[in-house]
VOGU-3710 file (C-alpha; in Angstrom, 3 decimals, decimal comma):
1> xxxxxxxxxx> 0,000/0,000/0,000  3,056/2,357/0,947  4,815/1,979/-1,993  1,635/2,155/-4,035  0,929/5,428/-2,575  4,188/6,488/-3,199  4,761/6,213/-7,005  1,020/7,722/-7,537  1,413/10,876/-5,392  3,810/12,592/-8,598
11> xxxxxxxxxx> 1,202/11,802/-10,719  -1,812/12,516/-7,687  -0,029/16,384/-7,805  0,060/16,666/-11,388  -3,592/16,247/-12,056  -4,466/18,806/-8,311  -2,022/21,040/-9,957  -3,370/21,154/-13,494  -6,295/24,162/-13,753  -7,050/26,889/-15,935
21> xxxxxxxxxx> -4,551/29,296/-13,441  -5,510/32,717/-11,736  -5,147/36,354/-12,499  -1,925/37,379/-11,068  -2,723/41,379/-11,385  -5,961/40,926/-8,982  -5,558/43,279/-6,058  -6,139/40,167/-3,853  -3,560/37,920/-5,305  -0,558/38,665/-3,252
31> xxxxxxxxxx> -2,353/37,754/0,084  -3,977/34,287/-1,449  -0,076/33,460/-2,382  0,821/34,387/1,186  -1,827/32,589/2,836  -1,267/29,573/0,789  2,384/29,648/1,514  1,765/30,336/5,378  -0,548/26,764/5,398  2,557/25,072/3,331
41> xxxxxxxxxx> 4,868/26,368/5,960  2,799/24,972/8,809  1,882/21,630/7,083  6,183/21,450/6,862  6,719/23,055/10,394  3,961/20,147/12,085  5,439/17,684/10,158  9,012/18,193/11,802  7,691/18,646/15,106  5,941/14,905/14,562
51> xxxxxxxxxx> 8,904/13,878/13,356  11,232/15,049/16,777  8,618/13,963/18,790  8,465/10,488/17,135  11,792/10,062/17,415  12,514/11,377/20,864  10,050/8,675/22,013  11,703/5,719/20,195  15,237/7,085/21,595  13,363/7,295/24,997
61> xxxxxxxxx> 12,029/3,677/24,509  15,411/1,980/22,928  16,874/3,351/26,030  14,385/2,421/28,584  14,493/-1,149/27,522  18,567/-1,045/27,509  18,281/-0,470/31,077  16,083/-2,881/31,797  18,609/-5,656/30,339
//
């Protein structure tokens, strides 16, 4: 399922990313390209935090259990 998931997500983004497009000269333009990059940020930022907190846990846990022996 993983690696299913994985080779269709290039081709998943292709077909999200393939519309018509947007007028870049609207007055509101600038703040929908900020906004969107602010939520890509945060999806990134969350993501790393996960990732640290993940792996604090299994350090945490690998140790724990070292002790125990």
């Amino acid at each position: 399922m993983k690696k299913t998931l994985l080779i269709s997500s290039p081709l998943l983004a292709a077909q999200a990313m393939a519309h018509p497009g947007h007028d870049h000269s609207h007055w509101f333009s600038g703040a929908v390209h900020g906004i969107t990059a602010l939520a890509i940020i945060s999806v990134v930022a969350f993501g790393a935090y996960l990732f640290n907190k993940n792996s604090k846990a299994q350090a945490q846990k690998t140790h724990t259990q070292k002790d125990k022996e």
